[in-house]
matplotlib code that plots the C-alpha trace (Angstrom):
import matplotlib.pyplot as plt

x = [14.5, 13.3, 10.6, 9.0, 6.7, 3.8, 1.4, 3.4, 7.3, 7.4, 9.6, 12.6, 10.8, 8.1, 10.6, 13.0, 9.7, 9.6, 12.6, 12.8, 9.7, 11.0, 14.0, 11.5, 10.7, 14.3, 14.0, 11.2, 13.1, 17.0, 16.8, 14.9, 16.5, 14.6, 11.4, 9.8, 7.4, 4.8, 3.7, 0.5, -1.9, -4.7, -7.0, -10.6, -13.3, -12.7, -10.0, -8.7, -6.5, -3.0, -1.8, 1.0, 2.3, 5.1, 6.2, 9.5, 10.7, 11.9, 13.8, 10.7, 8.1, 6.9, 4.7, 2.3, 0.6, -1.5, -3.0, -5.7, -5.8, -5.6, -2.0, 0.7, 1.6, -1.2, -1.6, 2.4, 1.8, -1.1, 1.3, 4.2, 1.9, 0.1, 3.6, 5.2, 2.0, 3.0, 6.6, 5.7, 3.4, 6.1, 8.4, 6.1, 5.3, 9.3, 10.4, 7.4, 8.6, 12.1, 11.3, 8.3, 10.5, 13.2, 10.7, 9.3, 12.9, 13.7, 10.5, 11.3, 14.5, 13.7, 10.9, 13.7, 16.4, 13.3, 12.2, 16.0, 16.4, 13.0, 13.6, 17.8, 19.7, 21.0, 22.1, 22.3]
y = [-3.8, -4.2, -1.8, -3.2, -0.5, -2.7, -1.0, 2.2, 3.9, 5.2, 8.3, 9.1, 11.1, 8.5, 5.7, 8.3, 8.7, 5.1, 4.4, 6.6, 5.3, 1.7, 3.0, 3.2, -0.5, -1.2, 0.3, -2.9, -5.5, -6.4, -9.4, -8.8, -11.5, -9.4, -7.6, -6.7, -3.9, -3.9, -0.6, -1.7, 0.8, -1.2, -0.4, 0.7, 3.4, 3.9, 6.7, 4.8, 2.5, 2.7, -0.4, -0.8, -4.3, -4.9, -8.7, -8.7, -12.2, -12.8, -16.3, -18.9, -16.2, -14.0, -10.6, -9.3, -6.0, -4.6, -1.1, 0.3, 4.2, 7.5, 7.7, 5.9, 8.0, 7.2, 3.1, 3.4, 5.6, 2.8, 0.0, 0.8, 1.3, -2.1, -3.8, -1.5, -3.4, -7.0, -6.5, -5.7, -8.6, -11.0, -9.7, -10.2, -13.8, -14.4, -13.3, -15.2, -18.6, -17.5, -16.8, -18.9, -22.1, -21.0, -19.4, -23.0, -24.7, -22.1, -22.7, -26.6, -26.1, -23.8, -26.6, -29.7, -27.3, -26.3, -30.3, -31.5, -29.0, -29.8, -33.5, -32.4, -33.6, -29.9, -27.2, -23.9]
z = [-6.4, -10.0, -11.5, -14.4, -16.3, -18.0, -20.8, -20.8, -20.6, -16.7, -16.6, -14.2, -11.9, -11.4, -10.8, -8.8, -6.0, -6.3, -5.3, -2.5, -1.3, -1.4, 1.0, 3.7, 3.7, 4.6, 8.3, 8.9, 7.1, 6.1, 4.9, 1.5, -0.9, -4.0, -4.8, -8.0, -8.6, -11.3, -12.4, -14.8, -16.7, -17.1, -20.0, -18.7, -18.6, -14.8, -14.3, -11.7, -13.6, -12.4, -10.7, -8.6, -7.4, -4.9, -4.3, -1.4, -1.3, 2.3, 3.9, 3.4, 2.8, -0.3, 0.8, -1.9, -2.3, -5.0, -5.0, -7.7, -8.0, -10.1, -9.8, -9.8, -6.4, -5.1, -5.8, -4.3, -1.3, -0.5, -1.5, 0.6, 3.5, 3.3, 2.4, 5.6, 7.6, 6.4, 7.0, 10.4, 10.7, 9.5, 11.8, 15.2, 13.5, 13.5, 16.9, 18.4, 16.5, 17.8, 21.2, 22.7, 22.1, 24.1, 27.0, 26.9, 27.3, 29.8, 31.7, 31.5, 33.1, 35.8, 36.6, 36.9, 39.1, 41.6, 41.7, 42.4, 45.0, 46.7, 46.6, 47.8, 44.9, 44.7, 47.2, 47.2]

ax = plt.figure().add_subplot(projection="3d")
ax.plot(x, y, z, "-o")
ax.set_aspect("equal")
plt.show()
């Protein structure tokens, strides 16, 4: 993972909590090609003005978060959290592509063994 401090120098103990909050992403997902995170102070009367980005590029997919808070803590807290969400998401999405084709060929085959043996082309 790449942290990229944007408008300002982020110090070690920021990116330190960080990093040990990105750990937690790997128990939901292995096979993270690279992520980036953007840590952005945006310039504007509003004190909430921290931004933090996280973008995970996966095999054929790319997960985005952004959060919008007080703290840099905070917008990451709420950034892991909605990426942990996704990740879980993703991971439904691709077991579910994986295994509904195979119940269907499964199904399909069960079907042509109980229509030989009813019509006696097999025994059992």
């Amino acid at each position: 993972m790449t942290v990229q401090s944007i408008h300002f120098t982020a110090d070690r103990k920021l990116l330190d909590l960080i990093d040990k909050k990105l750990r937690k992403l790997d128990t939901f997902c292995d096979r993270v090609i690279n992520g980036l995170v953007y840590l952005r102070l945006e310039k504007s009367d509003n004190s909430a003005n921290k931004i933090t980005e996280i973008k995970l590029n996966l095999p054929g997919n790319t997960l985005f978060v952004k959060e919008k808070r007080r703290s840099f803590e905070e917008a990451t807290d709420l950034a892991i959290e909605s990426m942990c969400k996704q990740l879980k998401k993703h991971n439904r999405r691709i077991k579910n592509h994986v295994t509904e084709p195979a119940k269907e060929v499964i199904g399909t085959l069960l079907e042509q063994e109980a229509a030989a043996y009813s019509n006696g082309m097999v025994s059992r």
